[in-house]
N, C-alpha and C positions, 0 to 999 in steps of 0.2 A: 266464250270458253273461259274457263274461274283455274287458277292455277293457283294450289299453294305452295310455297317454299320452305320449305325446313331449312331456317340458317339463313335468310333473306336477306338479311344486315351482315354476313359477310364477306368474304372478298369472291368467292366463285357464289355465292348465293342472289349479292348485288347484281353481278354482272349478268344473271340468269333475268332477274327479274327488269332488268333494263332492255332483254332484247323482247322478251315479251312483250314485255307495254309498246314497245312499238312495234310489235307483230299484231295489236290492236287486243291482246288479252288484259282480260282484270287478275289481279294481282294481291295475294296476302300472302303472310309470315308471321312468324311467330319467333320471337328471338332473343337473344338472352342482353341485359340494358349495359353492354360490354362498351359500344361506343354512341357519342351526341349525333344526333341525326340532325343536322342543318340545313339550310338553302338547299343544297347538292340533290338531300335526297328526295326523289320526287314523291310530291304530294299525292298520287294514287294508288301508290302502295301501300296498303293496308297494314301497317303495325300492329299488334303486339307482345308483350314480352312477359317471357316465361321461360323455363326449364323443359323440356319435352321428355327430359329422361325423369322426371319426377311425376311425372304423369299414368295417370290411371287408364288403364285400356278405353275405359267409359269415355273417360275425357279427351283421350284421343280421336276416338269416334266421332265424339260431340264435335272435334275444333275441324277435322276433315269432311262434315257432311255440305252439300251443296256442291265440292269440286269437283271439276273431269281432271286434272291431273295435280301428282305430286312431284316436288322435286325433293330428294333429300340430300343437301348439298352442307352435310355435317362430320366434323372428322372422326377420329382425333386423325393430326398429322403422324406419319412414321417419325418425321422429326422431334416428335415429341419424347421425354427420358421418362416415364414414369416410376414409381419403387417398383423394386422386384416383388415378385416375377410379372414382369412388363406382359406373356401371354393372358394372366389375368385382367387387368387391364384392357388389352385391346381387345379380347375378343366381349368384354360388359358392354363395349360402348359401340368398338363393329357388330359385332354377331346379333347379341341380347338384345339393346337397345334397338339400333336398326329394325331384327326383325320384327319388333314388338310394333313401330312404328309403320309398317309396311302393311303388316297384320289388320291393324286398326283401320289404316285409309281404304284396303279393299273392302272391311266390313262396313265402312261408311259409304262405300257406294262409287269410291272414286276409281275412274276406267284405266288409268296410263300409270305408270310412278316409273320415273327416271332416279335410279342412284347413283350416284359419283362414286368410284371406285380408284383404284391403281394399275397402272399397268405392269405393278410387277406380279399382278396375277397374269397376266396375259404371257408374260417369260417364263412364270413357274408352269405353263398350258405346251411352250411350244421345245422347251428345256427340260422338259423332265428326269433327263440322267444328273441335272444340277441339285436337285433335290430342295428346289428355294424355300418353299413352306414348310421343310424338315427344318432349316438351318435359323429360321429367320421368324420369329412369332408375329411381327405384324403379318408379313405375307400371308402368312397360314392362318390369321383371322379372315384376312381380305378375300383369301379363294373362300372360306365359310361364311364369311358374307352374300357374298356371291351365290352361292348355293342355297342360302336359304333363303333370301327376297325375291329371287327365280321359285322355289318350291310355294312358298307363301301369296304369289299372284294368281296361282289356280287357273283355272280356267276362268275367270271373272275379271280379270287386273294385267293388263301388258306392262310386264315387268322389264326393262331395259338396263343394263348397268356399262358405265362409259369408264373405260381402264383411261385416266390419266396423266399425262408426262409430268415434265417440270415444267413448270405457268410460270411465267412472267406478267407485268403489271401491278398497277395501283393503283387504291382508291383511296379518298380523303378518309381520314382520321384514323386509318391504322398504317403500322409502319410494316413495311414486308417483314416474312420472315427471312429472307433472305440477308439480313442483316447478322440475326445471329449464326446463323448456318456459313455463311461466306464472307461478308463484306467487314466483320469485323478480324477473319483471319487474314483475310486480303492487308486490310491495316495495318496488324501489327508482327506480321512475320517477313522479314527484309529481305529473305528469299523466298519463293514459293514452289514447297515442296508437296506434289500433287500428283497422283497415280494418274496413269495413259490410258483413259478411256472417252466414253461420251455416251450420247443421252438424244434422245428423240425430246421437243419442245414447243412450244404455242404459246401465243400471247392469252390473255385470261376473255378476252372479248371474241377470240375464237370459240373456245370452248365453250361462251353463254349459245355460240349460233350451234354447236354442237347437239345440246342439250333440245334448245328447241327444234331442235330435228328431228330427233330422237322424241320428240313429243308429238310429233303429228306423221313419222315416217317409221318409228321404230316398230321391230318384231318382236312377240315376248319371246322372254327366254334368251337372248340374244346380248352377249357379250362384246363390246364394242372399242377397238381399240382405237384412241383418239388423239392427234398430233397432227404434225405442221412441219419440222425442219429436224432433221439429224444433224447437229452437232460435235465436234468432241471438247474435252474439257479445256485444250489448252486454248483453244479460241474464244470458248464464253469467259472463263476468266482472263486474258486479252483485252478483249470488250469491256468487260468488269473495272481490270486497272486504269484502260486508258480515260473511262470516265472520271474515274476518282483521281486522275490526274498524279497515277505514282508509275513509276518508272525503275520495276522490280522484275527481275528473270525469273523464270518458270523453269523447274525443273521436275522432270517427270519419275518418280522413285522406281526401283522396281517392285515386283508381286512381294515378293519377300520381306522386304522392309517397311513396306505398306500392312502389309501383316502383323509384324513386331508393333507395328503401333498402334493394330488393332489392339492385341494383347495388354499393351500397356493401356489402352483405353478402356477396354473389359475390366481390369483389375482395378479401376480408378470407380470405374462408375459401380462395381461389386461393393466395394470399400465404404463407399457411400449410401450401400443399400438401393440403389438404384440399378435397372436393366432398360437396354434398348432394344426396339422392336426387331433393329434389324442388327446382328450381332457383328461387332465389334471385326469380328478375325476374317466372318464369313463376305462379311460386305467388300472386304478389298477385295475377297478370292473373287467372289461372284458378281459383285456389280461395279465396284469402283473402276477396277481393272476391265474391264468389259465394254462394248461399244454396245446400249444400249438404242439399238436403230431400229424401225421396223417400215414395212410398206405397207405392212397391214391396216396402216390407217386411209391407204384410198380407198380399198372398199368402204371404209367406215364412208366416207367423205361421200360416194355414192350412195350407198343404203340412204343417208339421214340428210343428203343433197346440203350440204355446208362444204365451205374451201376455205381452206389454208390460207394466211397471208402471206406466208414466203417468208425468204431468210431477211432480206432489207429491213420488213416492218417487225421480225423478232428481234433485229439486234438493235431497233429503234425500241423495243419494249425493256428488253436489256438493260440498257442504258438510264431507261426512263425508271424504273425498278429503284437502280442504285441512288439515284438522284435522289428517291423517295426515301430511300435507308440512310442518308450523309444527312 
């Protein structure tokens, strides 16, 4: 079986293609010459590098004929700030791009395509008085994501999409992002002031066994919410500090004031012509403060017959994460 990857050389891309190769599949990508590929990367993964969003339908065809499956394991992150308006943005590179690409692989003939998704479509599905894909322009690319690489596999293409948590892990030559997002406010704020909530989570080598499960066990059309341990925030950052070796209190803010600094963060990131996917005021209301858990993901776990490692080896990933960001 020929798998290729969209985004091979990145960090949930890599780890895709390292459990294949030892499920005994061949192995290509195509990916952008972002980092040095050394010793690490093994020698029968098929490189090469290119833009796939500069690509012509033809060409995409062309680069996907010969495979039984896709994986398209390309973001952008929510983390990411693009200019305003950020909807623009994410839905070119979720929605456009994507479908274009999905498009292309079933017209090449390829049988499966597995895309990497979020799971906060999965809470905008089971929340809907919260209204997340109103409030929230990543969201509301990611459920039309969703919707349209499910309509584009037809009856020809078993289309799978796997909602997400927060990944932990590393791979050589890039730094987490979890540096900028955490480890550097962890550093230089001498208290830590941090809304009460939490978050469902997986090491990143989970989710590669995910993925190929969803490649030989998944149903099209089938939305798949995908995780490993419920957490809440004051214990992953805990874990966080005591690796970095600081010895700072946590204090948990209320909704209200979590909010005010959305506000101020809205107005900053405005100022600068810049908008985030996931807005400012609405993210304390709706996710910060919020205990993002689900069980939803043992069924995923049976459908696509992959398991969890548990809380011990995520907070060994954790750890190992920040180690990679110091």
């Amino acid at each position: 079986m020929k798998v290729f990857i969209v985004g091979g050389t990145g960090f949930l891309g890599y780890y895709s293609a390292l459990e294949f190769i030892s499920q005994g599949y061949a192995v290509s990508t195509l990916s952008l010459p972002d980092v040095t590929l050394g010793d690490w990367f093994p020698k029968e993964i098929q490189v090469s590098y290119g833009n796939i969003f500069d690509m012509s339908v033809q060409e995409l065809e062309t680069l996907f004929k010969g495979y039984d499956i896709m994986v398209y394991a390309v973001g952008p992150d929510d983390r990411i700030l693009p200019d305003a308006p950020s909807f623009d943005f994410f839905y070119k590179r979720l929605v456009t791009y994507c479908g274009n690409v999905v498009n292309a692989a079933k017209n090449a003939g390829v049988k499966k395509c597995i895309v990497l998704g979020s799971y906060f479509a999965y809470f905008d599905r089971i929340w809907p008085e919260m209204n997340l894909a109103s409030h929230h322009p990543y969201i509301k690319c990611r459920v039309e994501q969703t919707q349209q690489v499910i309509a584009a596999g037809g009856d020809s293409m078993a289309v799978m999409v796997l909602e997400l948590p927060y990944i932990f892990g590393t791979m050589p030559e890039r730094t987490p992002i979890w540096k900028d997002v955490l480890v550097d406010m962890l550093t230089n704020m001498k208290t830590i002031y941090f809304p009460k909530g939490g978050t469902n989570m997986i090491t990143v080598q989970d989710v590669a066994k995910a993925i190929v499960g969803a490649s030989e066990n998944g149903t099209h059309g089938t939305r798949y919410p995908i995780g490993d341990v419920n957490m809440d925030f004051n214990n992953m950052l805990q874990i966080m500090l005591d690796e970095m070796h600081l010895n700072k209190t946590i204090i948990n803010i209320p909704k209200f004031l979590a909010k005010l600094y959305g506000r101020i963060l809205r107005r900053k990131h405005k100022k600068a012509g810049k908008e985030s996917g996931l807005d400012p005021v609405w993210l304390m209301e709706d996710i910060m403060t919020k205990e993002l858990y689900y069980d939803a993901m043992i069924e995923s776990m049976n459908d696509l017959k992959y398991t969890g490692s548990g809380i011990e080896v995520v907070k060994a990933s954790i750890r190992e994460t920040i180690r990679a960001c110091l």
